[in-house]
C-alpha positions in Angstrom: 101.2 134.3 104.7 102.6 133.7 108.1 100.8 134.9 111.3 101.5 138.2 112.4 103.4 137.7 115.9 103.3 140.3 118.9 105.6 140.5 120.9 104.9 139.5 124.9 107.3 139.2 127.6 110.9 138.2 126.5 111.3 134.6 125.2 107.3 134.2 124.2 104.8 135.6 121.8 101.4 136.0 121.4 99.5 135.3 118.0 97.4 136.4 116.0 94.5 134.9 116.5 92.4 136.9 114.3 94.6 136.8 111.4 94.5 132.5 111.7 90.8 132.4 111.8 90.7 134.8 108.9 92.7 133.0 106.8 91.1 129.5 107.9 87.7 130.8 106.6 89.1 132.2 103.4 91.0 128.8 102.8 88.4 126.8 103.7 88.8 124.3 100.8 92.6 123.6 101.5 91.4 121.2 104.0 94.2 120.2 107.0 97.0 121.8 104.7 97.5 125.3 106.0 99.5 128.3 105.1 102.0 126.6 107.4 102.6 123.6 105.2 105.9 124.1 104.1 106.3 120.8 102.0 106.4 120.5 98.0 103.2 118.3 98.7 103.2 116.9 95.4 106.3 115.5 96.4 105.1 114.2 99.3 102.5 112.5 97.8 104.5 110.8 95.6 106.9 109.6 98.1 103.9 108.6 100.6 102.5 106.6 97.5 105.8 104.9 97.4 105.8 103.8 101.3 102.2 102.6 100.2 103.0 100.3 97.8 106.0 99.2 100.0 103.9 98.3 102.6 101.1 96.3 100.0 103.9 94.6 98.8 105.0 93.4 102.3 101.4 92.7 103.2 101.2 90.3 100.2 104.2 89.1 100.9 103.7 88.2 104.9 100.4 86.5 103.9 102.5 84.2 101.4 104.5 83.3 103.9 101.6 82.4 106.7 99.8 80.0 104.6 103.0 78.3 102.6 104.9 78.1 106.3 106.1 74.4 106.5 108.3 72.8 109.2 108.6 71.9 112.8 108.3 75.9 114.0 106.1 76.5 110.8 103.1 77.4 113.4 104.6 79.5 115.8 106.0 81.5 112.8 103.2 81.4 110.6 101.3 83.4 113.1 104.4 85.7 113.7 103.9 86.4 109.8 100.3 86.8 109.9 101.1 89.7 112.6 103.5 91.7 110.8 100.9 91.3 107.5 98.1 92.9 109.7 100.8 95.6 111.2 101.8 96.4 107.6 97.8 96.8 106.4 97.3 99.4 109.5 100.2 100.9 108.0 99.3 101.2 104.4 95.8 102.5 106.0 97.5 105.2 108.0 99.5 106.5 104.9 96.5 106.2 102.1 94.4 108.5 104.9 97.6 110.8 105.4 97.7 111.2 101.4 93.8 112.2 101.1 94.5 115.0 103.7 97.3 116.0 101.9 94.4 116.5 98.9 96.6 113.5 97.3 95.2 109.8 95.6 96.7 107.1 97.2 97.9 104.6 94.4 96.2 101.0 95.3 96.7 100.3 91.2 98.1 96.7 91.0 99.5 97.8 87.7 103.1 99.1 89.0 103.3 98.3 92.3 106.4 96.6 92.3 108.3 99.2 91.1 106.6 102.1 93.6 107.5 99.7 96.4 111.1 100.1 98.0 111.2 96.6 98.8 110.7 93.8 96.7 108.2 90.5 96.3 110.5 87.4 97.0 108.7 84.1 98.0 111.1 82.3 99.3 111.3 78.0 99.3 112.0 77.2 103.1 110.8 78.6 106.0 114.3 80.1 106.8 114.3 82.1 103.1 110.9 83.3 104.2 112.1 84.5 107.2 115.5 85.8 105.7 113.3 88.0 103.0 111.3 89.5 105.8 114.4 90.6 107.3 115.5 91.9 104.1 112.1 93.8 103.6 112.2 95.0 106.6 115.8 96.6 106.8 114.9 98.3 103.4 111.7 99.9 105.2 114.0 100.5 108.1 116.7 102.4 105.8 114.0 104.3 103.5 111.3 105.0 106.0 114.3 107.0 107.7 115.4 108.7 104.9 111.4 109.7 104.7 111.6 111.1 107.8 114.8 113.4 106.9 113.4 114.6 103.6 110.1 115.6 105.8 111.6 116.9 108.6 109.8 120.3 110.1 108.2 120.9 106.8 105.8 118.0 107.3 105.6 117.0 111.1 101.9 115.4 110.9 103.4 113.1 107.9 106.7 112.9 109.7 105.4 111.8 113.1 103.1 109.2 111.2 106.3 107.6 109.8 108.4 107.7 112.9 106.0 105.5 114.0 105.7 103.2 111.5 109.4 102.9 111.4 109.3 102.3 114.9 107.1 99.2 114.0 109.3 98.0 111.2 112.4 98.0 113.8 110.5 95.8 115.8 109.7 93.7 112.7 113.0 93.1 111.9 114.1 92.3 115.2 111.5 89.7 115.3 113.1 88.1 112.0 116.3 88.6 113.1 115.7 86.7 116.3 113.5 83.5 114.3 116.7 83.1 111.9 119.0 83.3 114.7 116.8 80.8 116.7 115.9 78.5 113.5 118.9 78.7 112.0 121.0 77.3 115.3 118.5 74.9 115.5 118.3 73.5 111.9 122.3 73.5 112.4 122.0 71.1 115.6 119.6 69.0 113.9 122.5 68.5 110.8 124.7 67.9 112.5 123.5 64.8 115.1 
């Protein structure tokens, strides 16, 4: 049920105050998810639950990368890996606590995880296929995390503004991956051909 709106002076409105705090102590049990909530929230779940398991399976795959990092940059890079692994926990920590107050489980089951996950768990041999499967990760996050974001739109703004975020992050991510292959990969090309 909607709040009951008086008019004020042209172009504002006044609520109802007395119908929201009725309605908050008869709902009491619904937690943050009001009358308002205009998302299919098992939906949202489920889709949140999938940007969770997309953002274990980087996690996993970042910290991979940090400790089998080999090479002439391997430092500098390993510890650009370890970043984006801690980045992508605070992430999946953000979305499992967005999923409980949407009255939702967040999925941490091993068993499945792969498929839940948008992108996917590729090891890599060198340093530059590391680096190239974090781009790739990263652009699929990019891509879906957007899509996310439509789908939610002004149904969900609490989830919505949680994942604009997070995408903002995973741009960033991939601009960092894009910038090591650039740099690596011109390098390693010098080096071949002296």
């Amino acid at each position: 049920m909607a709040a009951k709106v008086t008019p004020h002076k042209k172009g504002s409105f006044l609520t109802d105050v007395k119908e929201i705090r009725r309605r908050a102590r008869q709902q009491i049990m619904e937690g943050a998810v009001t009358s308002d909530y205009k998302a299919d929230r098992e939906t949202v779940v489920r889709v949140l639950n999938q940007a969770l398991a997309t953002e274990i399976v980087c996690v996993l795959r970042y910290k991979r990368h940090h400790y089998m990092a080999k090479g002439i940059h391997s430092k500098a890079v390993a510890e650009e890996f370890l970043e984006h692994a801690n980045e992508e926990q605070g992430h999946a920590d953000q979305i499992a606590e967005r999923i409980t107050q949407l009255d939702g489980a967040p999925n941490f089951s091993p068993e499945g995880m792969l498929t839940r996950s948008h992108s996917e768990y590729v090891e890599g041999e060198t340093l530059l296929d590391m680096i190239r499967e974090d781009l790739i990760a990263e652009r699929i996050a990019v891509e879906s995390y957007s899509e996310i974001i439509r789908y939610l739109a002004d149904n969900d703004p609490t989830s919505k503004r949680m994942m604009e975020g997070i995408l903002a992050n995973e741009e960033e991510h991939a601009e960092d991956m894009k910038t090591l292959l650039e740099t690596i990969g011109k390098e390693e090309k010098e080096r071949d051909h002296r």
